[in-house]
C-alpha positions as CSV (number, residue, x, y, z in Angstrom):
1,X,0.2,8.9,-4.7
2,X,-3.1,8.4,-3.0
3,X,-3.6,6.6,0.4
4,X,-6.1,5.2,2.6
5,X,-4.9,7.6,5.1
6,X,-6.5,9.9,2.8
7,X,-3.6,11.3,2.0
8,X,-1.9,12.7,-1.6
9,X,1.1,12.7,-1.7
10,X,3.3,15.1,-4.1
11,X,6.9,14.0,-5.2
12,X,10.0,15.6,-7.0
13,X,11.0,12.1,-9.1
14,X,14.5,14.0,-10.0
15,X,15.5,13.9,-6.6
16,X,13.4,11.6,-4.5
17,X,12.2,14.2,-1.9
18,X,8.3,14.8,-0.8
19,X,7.2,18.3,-2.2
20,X,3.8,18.4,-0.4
21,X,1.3,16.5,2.0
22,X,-2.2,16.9,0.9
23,X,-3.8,15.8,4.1
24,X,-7.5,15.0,4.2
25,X,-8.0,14.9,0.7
26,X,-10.9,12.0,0.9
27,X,-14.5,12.9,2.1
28,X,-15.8,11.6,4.8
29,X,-13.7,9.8,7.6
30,X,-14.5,6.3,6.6
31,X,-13.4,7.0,2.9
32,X,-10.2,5.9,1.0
33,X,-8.3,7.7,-1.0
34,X,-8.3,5.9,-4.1
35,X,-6.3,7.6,-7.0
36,X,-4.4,10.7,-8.1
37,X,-3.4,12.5,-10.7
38,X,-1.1,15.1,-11.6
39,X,-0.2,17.7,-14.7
40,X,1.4,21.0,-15.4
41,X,-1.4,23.4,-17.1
42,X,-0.5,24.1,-20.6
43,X,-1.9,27.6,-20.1
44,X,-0.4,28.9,-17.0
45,X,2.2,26.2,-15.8
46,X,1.0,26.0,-12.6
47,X,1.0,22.2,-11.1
48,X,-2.5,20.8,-10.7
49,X,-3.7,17.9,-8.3
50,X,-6.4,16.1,-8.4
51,X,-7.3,13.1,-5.7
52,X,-10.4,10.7,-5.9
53,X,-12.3,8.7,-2.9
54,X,-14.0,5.8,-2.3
55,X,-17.1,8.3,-1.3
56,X,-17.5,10.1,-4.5
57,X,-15.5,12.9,-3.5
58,X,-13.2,14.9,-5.8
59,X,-10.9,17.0,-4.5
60,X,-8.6,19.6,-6.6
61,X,-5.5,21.4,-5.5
62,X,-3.0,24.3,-7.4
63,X,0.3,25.3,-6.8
64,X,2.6,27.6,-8.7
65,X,5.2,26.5,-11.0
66,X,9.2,26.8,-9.9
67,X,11.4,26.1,-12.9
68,X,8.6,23.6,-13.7
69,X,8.4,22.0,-10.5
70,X,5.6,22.3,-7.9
71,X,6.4,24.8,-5.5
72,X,7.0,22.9,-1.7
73,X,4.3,23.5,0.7
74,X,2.3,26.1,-2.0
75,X,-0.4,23.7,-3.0
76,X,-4.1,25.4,-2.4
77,X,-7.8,23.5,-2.8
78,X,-9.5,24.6,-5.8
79,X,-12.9,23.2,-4.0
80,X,-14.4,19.6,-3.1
81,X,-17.0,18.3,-4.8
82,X,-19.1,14.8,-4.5
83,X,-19.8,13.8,-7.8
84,X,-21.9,10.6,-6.3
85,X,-22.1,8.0,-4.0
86,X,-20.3,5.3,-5.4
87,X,-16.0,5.2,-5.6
88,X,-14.1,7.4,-7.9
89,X,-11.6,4.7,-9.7
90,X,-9.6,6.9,-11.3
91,X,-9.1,10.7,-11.5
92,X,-7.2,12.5,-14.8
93,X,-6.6,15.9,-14.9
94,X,-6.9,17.2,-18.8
95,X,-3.8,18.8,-19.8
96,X,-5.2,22.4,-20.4
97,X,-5.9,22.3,-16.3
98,X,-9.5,23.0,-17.1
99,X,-11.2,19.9,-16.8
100,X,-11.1,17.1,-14.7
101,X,-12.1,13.3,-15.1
102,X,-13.5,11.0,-13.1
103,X,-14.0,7.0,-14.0
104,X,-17.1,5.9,-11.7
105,X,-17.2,2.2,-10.2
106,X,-21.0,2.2,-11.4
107,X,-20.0,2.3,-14.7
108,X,-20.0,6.4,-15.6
109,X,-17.8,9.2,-16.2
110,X,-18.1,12.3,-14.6
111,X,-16.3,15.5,-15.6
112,X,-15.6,18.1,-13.4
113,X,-14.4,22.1,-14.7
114,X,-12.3,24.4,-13.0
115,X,-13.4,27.9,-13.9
116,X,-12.0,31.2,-13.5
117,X,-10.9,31.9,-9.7
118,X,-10.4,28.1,-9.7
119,X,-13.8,27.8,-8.5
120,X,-14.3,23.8,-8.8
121,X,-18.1,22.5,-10.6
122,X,-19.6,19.9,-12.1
123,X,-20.3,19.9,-15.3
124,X,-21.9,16.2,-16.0
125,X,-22.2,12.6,-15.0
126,X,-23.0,10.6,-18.0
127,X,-23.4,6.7,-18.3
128,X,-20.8,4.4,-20.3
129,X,-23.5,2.0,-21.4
130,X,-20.7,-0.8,-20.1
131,X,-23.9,-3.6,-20.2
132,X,-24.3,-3.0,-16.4
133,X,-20.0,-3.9,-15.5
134,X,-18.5,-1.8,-13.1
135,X,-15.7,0.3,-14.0
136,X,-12.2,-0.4,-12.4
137,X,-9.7,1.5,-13.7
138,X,-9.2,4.4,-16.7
139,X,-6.5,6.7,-18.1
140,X,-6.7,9.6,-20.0
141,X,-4.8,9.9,-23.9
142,X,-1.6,13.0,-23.7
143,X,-4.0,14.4,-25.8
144,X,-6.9,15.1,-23.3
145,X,-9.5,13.7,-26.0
146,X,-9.5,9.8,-25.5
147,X,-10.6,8.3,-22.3
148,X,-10.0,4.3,-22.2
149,X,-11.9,2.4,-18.7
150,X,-11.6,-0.7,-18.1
151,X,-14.5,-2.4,-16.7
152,X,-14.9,-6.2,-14.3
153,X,-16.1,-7.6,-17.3
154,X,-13.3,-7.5,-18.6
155,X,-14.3,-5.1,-21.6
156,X,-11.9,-2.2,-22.7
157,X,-14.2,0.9,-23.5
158,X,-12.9,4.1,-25.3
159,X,-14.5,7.2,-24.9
160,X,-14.5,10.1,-27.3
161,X,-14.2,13.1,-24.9
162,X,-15.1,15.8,-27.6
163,X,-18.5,14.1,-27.6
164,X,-18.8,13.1,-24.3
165,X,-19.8,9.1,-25.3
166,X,-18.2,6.1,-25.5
167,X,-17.1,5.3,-29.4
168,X,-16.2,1.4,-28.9
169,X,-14.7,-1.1,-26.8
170,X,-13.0,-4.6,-27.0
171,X,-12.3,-7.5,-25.0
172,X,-9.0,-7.9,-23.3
173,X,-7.3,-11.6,-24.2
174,X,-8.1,-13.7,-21.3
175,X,-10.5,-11.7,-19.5
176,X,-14.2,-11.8,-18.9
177,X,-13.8,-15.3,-18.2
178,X,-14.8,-16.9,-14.6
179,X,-14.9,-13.3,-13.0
180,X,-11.4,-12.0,-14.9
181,X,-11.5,-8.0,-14.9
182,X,-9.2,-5.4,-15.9
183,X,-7.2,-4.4,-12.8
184,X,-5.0,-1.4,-14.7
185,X,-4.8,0.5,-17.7
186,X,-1.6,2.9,-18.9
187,X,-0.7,5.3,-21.8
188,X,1.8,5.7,-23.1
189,X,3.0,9.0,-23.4
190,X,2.9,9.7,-26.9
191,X,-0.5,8.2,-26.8
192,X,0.6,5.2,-29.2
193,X,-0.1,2.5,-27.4
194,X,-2.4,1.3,-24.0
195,X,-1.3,-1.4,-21.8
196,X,-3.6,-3.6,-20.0
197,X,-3.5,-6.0,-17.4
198,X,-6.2,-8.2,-16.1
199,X,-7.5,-9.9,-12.6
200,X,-5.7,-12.8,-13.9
201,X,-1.9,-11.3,-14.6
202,X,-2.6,-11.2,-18.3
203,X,-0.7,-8.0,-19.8
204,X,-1.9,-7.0,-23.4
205,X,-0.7,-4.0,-25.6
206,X,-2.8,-1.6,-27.7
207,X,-1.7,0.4,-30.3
């Protein structure tokens, strides 16, 4: 979870109890922590965090895998960078634990790599052509190669990852309307189907 105290916070859901307290995770002092995301490393299995502010800052930790749990209290910063000036609205880690990405409230997509040492960089900041809506929300496909963002305009936009460019969007029922903007997005985790909801309460399934 991800706090305005600009906190992360790491859980065990099996048995309810806090693994580890990323403290000061956000940039600057005025910044919220806006989103999180975690995933086990397909290569290694080590446990990879990575945290998003309302400053532009992303922030990536590591921490060893124990019978495919994060190990308490081992988590480590694989760097800070500030990818720009505007929020971070959501943060997905791919599931190799190579690449990070970033859904920007401006309306681009930034993707972040963590290279050998697990020194953190950026790698690019590209625009979603979203028309000039802000992004609001995004989540990544089980896959690591389909990025869907949801925008204030209520548009759904789809990114093809492998190309680095958006490959199509629709309009959520009910949205776009009088202000109405996606407020969440969701995969599923076989990557079948998306679930939206908008500004408005509306719910709406992909598949």
């Amino acid at each position: 979870t991800a706090g305005r105290d600009r906190q992360a916070v790491v859980y065990n859901t099996d048995d309810g109890k806090v693994v580890a307290n990323l403290v000061g995770s956000g940039g600057s002092k005025k910044a919220d922590l806006v989103d999180a995301d975690i995933v086990k490393s397909v290569d290694d299995g080590a446990v990879l965090v990575a945290t998003g502010s309302s400053d532009g800052t992303l922030t990536v930790y590591s921490s060893p895998a124990e019978d495919g749990v994060a190990a308490a209290a081992a988590f480590a910063s694989c760097g800070t960078i500030t990818l720009t000036e505007d929020s971070i609205v959501n943060v997905s880690v791919h599931p190799s634990g190579k690449y990070v990405v970033a859904a920007l409230q401006s309306g681009r997509v930034a993707f972040a790599a963590l290279r050998d040492g697990g020194v953190l960089e950026e790698v690019a900041v590209l625009d979603g052509n979203a028309g000039g809506a802000e992004y609001t929300c995004a989540d990544l496909h089980p896959d690591g190669l389909i990025y869907v963002v949801g925008t204030a305009a209520g548009t759904v936009q789809v990114w093809d990852l492998s190309k680095q460019t958006p490959a199509g969007s629709v309009q959520a029922q009910g949205a776009g309307d009088e202000g109405v903007g996606i407020a969440s997005i969701v995969m599923s985790d076989n990557g079948y189907h998306v679930a939206t909801s908008t500004t408005a309460g509306t719910v709406q399934v992909w598949d």
